[in-house]
N, C-alpha and C positions, 0 to 999 in steps of 0.2 A: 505658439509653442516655441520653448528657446531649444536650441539644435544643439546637440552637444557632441564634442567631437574628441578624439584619444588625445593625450597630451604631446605635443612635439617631438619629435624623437633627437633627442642629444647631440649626435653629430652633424646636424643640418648642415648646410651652408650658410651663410648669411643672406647669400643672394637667393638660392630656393626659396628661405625664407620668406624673402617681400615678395616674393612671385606667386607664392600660397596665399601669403596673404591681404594680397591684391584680389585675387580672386575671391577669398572668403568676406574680404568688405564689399563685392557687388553685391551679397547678398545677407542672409540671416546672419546674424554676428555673431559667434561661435562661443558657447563655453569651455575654455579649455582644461581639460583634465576634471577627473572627478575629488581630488583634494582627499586632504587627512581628514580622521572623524574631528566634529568640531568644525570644519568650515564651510562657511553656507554652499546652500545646491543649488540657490536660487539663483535666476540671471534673465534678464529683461533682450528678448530678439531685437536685433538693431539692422540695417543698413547704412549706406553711402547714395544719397541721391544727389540729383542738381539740386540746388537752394531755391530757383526757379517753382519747381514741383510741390514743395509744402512752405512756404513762403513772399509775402506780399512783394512783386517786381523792385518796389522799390528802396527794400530792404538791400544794404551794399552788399552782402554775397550772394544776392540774387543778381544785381546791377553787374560785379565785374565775374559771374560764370560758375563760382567755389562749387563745390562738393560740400553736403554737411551731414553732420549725422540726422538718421530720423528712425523712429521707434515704428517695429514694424508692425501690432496689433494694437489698434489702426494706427498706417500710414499719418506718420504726425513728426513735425521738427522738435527735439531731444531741444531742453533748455539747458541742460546740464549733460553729462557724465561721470559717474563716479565708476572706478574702478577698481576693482581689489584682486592684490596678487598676492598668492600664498607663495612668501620669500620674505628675506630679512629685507627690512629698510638699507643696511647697510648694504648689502648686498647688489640693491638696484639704482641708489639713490647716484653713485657714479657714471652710471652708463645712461640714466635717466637725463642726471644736469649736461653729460658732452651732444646726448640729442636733440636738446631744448636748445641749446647754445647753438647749434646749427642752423635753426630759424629765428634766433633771433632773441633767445628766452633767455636770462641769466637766473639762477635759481639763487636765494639768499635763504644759510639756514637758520632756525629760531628753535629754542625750548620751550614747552608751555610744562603747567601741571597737568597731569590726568584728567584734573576735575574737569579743567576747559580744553573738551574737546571741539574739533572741527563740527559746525551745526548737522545733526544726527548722531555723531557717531557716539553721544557720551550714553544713549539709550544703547547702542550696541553691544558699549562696554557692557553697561552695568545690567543688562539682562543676561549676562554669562558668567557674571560674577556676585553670588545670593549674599557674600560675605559682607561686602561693599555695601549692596541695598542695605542690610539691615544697620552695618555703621551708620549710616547717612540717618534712616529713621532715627537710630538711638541719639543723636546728635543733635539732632532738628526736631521732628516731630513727636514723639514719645511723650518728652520730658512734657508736654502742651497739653497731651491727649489724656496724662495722668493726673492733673492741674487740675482736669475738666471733670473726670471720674468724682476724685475728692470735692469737687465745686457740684456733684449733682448734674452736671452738663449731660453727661453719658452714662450709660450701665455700663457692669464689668463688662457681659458679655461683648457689647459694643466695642468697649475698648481694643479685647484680642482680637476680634473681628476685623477692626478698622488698623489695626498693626500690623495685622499678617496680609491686608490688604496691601499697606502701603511696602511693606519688605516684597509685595511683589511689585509694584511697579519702577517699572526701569525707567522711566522719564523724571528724572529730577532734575535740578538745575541746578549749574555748574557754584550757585553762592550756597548749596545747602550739600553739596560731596567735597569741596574746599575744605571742609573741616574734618574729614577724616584720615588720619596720617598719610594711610596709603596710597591715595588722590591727590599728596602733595609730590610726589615726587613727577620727575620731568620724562616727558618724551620726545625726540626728535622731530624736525619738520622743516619742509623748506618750501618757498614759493616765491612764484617772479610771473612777468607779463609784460607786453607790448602793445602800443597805442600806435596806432595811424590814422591818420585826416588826409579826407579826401576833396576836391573841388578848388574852385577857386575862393570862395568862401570859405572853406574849411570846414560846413557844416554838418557832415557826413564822417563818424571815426569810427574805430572798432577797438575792442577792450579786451585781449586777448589775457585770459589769468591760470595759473596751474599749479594747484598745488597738491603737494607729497606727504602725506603723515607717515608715521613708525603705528601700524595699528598690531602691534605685536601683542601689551595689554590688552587692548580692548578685544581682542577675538580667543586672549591665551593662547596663542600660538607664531609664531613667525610669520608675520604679514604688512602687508607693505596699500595705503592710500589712495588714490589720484582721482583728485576730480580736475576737469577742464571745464572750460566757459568764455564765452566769448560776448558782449554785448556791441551790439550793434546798435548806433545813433545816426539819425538820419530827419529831414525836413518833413513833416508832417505836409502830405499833397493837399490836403484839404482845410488847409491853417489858410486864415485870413485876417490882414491886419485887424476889421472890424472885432475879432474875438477877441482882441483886448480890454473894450468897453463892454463885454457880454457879464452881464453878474452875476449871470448860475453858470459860470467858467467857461463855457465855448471852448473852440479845439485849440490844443495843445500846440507851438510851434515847430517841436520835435520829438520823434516818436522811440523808443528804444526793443530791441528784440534781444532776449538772448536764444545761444545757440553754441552748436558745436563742432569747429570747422572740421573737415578730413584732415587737412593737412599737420594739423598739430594732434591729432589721435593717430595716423597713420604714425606719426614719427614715436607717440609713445609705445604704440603695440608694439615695433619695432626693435625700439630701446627693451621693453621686457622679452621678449625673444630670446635678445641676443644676449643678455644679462644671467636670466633663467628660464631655458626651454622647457626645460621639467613641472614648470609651475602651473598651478592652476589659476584659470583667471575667471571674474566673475562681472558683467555689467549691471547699471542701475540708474535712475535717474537721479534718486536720494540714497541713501543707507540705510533707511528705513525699513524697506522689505529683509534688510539683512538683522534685525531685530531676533535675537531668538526666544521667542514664545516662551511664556511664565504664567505656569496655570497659577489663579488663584487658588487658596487654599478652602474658601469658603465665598464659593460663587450664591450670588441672588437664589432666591427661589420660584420654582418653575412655577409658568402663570398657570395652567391649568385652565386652557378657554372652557367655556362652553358658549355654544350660542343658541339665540332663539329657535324654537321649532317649526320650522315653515309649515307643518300640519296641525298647528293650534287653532281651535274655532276662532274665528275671527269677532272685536267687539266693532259695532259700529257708533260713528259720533253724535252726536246730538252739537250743534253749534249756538252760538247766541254773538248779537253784535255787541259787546258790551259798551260801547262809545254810544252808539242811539240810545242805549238806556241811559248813559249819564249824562245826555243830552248835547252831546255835541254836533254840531254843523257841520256843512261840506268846509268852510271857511276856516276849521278848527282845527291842531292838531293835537292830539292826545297820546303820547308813547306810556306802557306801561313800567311799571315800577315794583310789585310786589302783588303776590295773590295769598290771600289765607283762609280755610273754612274754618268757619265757625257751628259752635254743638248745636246741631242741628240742620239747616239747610242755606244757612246765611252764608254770603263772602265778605269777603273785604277787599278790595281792590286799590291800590296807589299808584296813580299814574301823575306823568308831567303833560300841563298842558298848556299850549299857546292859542289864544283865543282874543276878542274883544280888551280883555281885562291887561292883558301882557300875557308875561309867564309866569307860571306858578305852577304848585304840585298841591292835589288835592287827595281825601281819602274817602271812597263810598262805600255805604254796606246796601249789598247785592240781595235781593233776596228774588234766583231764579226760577222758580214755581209763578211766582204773580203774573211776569216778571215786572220789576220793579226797582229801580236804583234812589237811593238818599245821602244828600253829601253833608260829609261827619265832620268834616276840615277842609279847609284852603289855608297856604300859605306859601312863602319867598321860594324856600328850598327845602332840602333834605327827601324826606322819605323814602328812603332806598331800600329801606328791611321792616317789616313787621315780625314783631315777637308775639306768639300768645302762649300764655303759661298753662303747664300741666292738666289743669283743671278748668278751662277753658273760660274763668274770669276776669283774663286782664289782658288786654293788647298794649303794646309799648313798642313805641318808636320814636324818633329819631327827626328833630325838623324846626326851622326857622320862622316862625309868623311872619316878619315883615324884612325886607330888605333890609342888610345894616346890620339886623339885631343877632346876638349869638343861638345856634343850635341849644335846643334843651329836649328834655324826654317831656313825653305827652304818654298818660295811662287812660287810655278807654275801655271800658265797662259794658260789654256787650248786653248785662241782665237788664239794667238801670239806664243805656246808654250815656252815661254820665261822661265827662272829659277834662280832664284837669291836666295845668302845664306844670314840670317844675325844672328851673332854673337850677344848671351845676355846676358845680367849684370843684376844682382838684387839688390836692396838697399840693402838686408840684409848683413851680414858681411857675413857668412858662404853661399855659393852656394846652392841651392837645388839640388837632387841629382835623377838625369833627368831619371837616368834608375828605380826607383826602388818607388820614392815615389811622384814624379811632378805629375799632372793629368791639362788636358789642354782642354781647349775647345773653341770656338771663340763665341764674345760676339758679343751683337746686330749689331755693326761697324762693325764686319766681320771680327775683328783683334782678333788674342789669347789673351784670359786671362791665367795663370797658376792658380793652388789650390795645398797648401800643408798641410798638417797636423803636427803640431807641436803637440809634446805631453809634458804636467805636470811635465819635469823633472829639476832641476837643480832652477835655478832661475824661471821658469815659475814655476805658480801654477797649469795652466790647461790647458787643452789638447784645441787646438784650431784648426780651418781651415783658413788660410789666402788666397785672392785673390791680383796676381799682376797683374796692368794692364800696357799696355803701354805705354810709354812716348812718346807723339808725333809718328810720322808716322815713319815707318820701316826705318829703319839704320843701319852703322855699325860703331861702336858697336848698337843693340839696347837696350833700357834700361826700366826695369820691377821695378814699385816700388808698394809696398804692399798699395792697396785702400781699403780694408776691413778687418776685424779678427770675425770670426762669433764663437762666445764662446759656441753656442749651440754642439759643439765636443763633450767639457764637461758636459752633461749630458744626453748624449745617452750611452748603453754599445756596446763597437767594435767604428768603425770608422764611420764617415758619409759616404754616399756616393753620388758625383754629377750626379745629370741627365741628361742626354741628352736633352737639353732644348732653343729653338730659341728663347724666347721670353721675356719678361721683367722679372727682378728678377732673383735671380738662386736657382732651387729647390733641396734639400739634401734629403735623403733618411735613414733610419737607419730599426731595425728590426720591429718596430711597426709602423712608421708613416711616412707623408712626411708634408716638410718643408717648405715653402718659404721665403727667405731670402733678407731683404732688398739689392739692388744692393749697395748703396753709405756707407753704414757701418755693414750689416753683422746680422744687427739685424732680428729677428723671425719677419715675417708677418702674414703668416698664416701657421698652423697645422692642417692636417689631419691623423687620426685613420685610422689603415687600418683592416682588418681582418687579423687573426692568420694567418701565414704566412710556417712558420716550423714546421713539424713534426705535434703529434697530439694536438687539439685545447686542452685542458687541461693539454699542459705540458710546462711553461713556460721557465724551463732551456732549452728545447729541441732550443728553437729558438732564447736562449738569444745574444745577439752581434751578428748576423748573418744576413747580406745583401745576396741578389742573386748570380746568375752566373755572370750576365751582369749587368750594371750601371738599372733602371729605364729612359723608355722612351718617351719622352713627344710630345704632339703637339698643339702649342700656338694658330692656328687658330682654330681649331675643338674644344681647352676646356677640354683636358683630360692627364693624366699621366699614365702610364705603370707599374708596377711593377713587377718581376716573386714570384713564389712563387709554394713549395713543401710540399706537404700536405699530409699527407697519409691518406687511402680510404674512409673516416666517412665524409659527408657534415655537420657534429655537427658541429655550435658553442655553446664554453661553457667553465667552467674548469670543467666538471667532473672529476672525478677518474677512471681511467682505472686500472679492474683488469687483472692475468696475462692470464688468458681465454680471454677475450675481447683483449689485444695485439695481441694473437695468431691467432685470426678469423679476425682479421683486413684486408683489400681486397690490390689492388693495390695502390701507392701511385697517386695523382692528382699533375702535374705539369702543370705549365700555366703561364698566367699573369692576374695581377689584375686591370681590366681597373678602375679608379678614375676619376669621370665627374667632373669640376672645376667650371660647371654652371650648371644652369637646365635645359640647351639644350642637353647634354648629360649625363645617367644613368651609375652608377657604378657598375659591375659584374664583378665576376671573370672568365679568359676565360680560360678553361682548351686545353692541348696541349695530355697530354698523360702520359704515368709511368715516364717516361726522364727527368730530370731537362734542361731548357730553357737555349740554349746555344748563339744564337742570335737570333734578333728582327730588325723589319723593318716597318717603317712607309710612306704611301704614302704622294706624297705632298701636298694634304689637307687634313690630317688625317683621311678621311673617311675608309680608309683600315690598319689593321695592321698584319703582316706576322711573324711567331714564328717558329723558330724550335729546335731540339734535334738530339741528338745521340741515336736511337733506338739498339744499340747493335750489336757486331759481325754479320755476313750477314744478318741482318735484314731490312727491306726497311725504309729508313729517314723519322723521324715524323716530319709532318709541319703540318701547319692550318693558312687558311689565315680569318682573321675578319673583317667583317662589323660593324663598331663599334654605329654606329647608330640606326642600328636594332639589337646587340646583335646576331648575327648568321653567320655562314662560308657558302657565297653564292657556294662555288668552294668547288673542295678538291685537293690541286697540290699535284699528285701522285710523291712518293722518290722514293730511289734506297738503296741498300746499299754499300751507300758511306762515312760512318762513321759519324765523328761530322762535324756539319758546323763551321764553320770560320766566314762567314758573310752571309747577307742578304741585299737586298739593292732593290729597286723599280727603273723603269725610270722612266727619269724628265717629258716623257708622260702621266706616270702613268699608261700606257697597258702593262709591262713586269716585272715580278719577277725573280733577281737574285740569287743565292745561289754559294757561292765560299766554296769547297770543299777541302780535299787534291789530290784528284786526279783529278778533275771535274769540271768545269765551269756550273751550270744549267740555264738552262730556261725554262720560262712559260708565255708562252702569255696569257692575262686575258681577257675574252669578253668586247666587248667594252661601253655594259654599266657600266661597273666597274670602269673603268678607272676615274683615277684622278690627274689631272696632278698638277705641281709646282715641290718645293726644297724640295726633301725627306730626311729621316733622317734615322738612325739605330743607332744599339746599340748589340755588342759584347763583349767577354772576352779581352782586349788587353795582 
């Protein structure tokens, strides 16, 4: 807690003065005076300890005895000081330079623009001044975001949404407030410092620096700068010549500390005393805290947990080894790859597997009743997603026969079990590059489309997602030419992501919102805001460019979209400031999905899973059911939860195992059975049969 104390009284002495505050540097470092409205209240408790006490011996103000500053919750050595006095610059800046000049400091002054201030304080400025913010936007950012409107990139809504966001943010940077007239003109400053080397060597110096701003703009009032800092360099004890030949770097030969001596803080407290006793003073280790707060105009929307009900009957599993059915040995290894029910009681299963043969990736269909496995495919690579369409007559995926040879789609026919390959061309010149960046999904016709991301380099200006679709009915060769380019890429941070989606349009996904995108050219339909997503709700780097584990999963009859999402323990929304007390007491993190109702037949809440980030997801086939699970950890029993998305609540609780992460999830086309495909384990769960919901279900995994 910082100690605040009445402001100086006017006729001191000088010498009372140091005597006071000698005394007050043995202990909590005082705020002085409470200031005009308009100047921060905030101020960080400080002391005066030996350097000895919060500092390695062989650090040189520890070696020759100094006093240094150190922050008293917790006990720790201050790398900095920053200081702020309510007074003119002018004011202090002479009685400042004759007290520096007395140890040693000669202060030289300089003008900058407003734009370029001292590192912090240009957010200090510009969070006290709304005028500025919005020049800066209208200047820079606007003219971009209106480009992107008319380009189909954004909705209107978006647009004022993402405008009045950024008029509140006070962190900009010093090449984008440069152009606003009133960020050209000049403020006052001045700064100086002393170096000394110690030893016979010289290898030991200290880097004494301080400098004064005019922060009279930046707070709108009469106020005055000072940070101090000292770096100290010294012989790493544990350096050895031999770390020079070390080639994952070895120790360093010399080590550097900063820090904040007493002696050149005592001389400054001093200097503002004597200068201006009436003033208020304010400590910190940045200027950051002295930020004043800028509510958004149009904050996120609130998650709205729910979570599962610990008094749901419980399902239990029925397991199967599905590796003995496809016949592998102790000598084999098999990881899986893809799981899908088929109408009726069949799976399908893709796994990679090294055995006798090499490596390879195969596909079986499972038929768990018998039990009984048949292998449909072997080849080099691929198979990382099975598609089956609507009507449950075609599998499509994705995979190489032999070493060498290019990726092509393969359509298997579960009626007939028929199997045909076909070889594809894309208009573009350059191929897409099937293992690493294609993303493929089948569109209303039941035929794949592909998605690629192009990024902003070279001749493009920006970062795009283009869709191929097909040309005429399967062939070979068959041939993909690009039907849409959806420019919204470029103005999300990270990459879009596609969802898992049967139904008209194709919806993207990014860290804040989801998308609807025209099918026939790519343009923005509708946007939706989602709630904070990552990390905690008032920290926006924490979740910037960051999509889920799994794509978002949708379902076009029932009216809703999916998203996962990893929260940690606070159901706040907001952006408050978390201090580093509040980080530490923070609880378990919340991982789930955030159901998105697309009508006002169904309500938008977030449905919590567990601490686990969401590793796959499974939706029945009327959407009335959706099925989540995680990796609860080293022998720990598998987190699932299955949801009633209509009621907001888990009628069941299908009890896990510990079987590590799942791989997939997948419902029958009855809609009475939940699968769960394992590395070692095939699960099931038969659901009561008021649950059941039958049709074409869908899921959503890591590929």
């Amino acid at each position: 807690m910082t100690r605040v104390t009445p402001a100086y009284p006017a006729k001191r002495r000088h010498a009372a003065c140091l005597a006071l505050l000698a005394l007050a540097l043995l202990s909590a470092g005082p705020t002085f005076g409470n200031g005009p409205p308009g100047f921060p209240d905030n101020s960080r408790a400080w002391r005066l300890v030996g350097a000895g006490e919060v500092l390695d011996a062989e650090v040189p103000a520890a070696r020759h005895g100094e006093s240094v500053l150190a922050w008293s919750e917790p006990l720790q050595a201050a790398n900095a000081m920053e200081i702020l006095v309510q007074a003119p610059y002018a004011r202090l800046r002479p009685a400042l330079g004759e007290a520096l000049a007395e140890i040693g400091i000669t202060l030289t002054d300089t003008t900058s623009p407003l734009a370029y201030q001292r590192e912090g304080w240009g957010a200090v400025m510009m969070s006290r001044h709304p005028a500025w913010r919005a020049a800066v936007v209208a200047d820079n950012s606007e003219p971009r975001l209106r480009a992107a409107l008319a380009d189909g990139a954004i909705g209107e809504q978006e647009l004022q949404t993402r405008l009045a966001r950024e008029r509140a943010d006070a962190f900009s940077v010093p090449q984008a407030r440069i152009k606003v007239a009133e960020l050209q003109r000049q403020y006052a400053s001045a700064h100086g410092g002393k170096t000394r080397r110690y030893g016979l060597l010289r290898r030991s110096s200290t880097e004494l620096i301080v400098h004064l701003d005019d922060a009279g703009e930046a707070l709108g009032l009469p106020a005055t700068a000072i940070r101090i800092q000292r770096t100290d360099t010294y012989p790493n004890p544990n350096y050895h010549w031999r770390d020079l030949f070390d080639l994952f770097g070895g120790q360093r030969p010399s080590l550097t500390r900063r820090l904040v001596p007493a002696e050149a803080l005592r001389t400054v407290l001093a200097a503002i005393d004597a200068s201006a006793p009436e003033a208020a003073v304010r400590f910190n280790q940045t200027p950051t805290p002295w930020v004043a707060p800028v509510t958004s105009p149009e904050p996120p929307p609130r998650a709205d947990f729910r979570r599962p009900d610990a008094a749901a009957p419980v399902l239990q599993p029925d397991t199967l080894d599905w590796r003995a059915l496809l016949g592998a040995t102790d000598r084999d290894s098999y990881l899986p790859r893809a799981l899908i029910t088929l109408p009726g009681s069949d799976l399908l299963i893709a796994a990679r597997v090294r055995d006798d043969r090499g490596v390879s990736v195969g596909l079986w269909r499972l038929s768990p009743d018998q039990p009984q496995a048949r292998l449909l495919w072997r080849g080099a690579r691929g198979l990382r997603q099975l598609h089956l369409d609507e009507k449950g007559q075609q599998v499509w995926f994705l995979a190489a026969p032999e070493a060498g040879q290019p990726m092509q789609l393969y359509r298997y026919r579960p009626a007939d079990q028929s199997l045909h390959a076909f070889p594809t061309r894309f208009s573009d010149p350059q191929e897409p590059d099937f293992d690493t960046t294609v993303i493929w999904r089948l569109g209303e016709d039941s035929l794949p489309r592909f998605y690629q991301h192009h990024l902003g380099l070279g001749e493009r200006t920006r970062d795009t997602l283009d869709r191929y679709d097909p040309v005429g009915e399967p062939a070979r060769p068959w041939r993909f030419s690009r039907a849409a380019r959806a420019t919204r890429a470029d103005m999300v941070p990270g990459r879009l992501r596609l969802a898992h989606w049967r139904g008209a349009g194709w919806w993207v996904e990014d860290s804040t919102s989801l998308a609807r995108l025209n099918t026939g050219n790519g343009r923005v339909e509708t946007v939706i805001a989602l709630p904070h997503r990552f990390g905690h709700p008032g920290d926006g780097q924490e979740q910037f460019g960051r999509t889920g584990r799994i794509p978002a999963l949708g379902a076009p009859s029932a009216g809703w979209l999916a998203t996962t999402f990893e929260r940690d323990g606070s159901d706040q929304s907001g952006s408050e400031q978390r201090s580093s007390q509040q980080k530490s007491n923070e609880g378990a993190r919340l991982n789930g999905m955030r159901i998105t109702g697309l009508s006002g037949d169904t309500a938008s809440f977030s449905a919590v899973l567990g601490e686990a980030p969401v590793l796959a997801a499974a939706r029945s086939g009327g959407g009335a059911l959706l099925a989540m699970a995680a990796d609860a950890g080293p022998r720990q029993p598998a987190s699932l939860a299955l949801w009633d998305i209509q009621h907001a609540v888990t009628p069941v609780q299908p009890r896990g195992g510990a079987w590590g992460a799942p791989k997939a999830l997948a419902f029958s086309w009855r809609g009475d059975t939940l699968w769960a495909l394992y590395n070692q384990v095939l699960v099931r769960w038969r659901l009561p049969g008021e649950l059941a919901d039958p049709g074409a279900p869908d899921q959503s995994s890591d590929p």
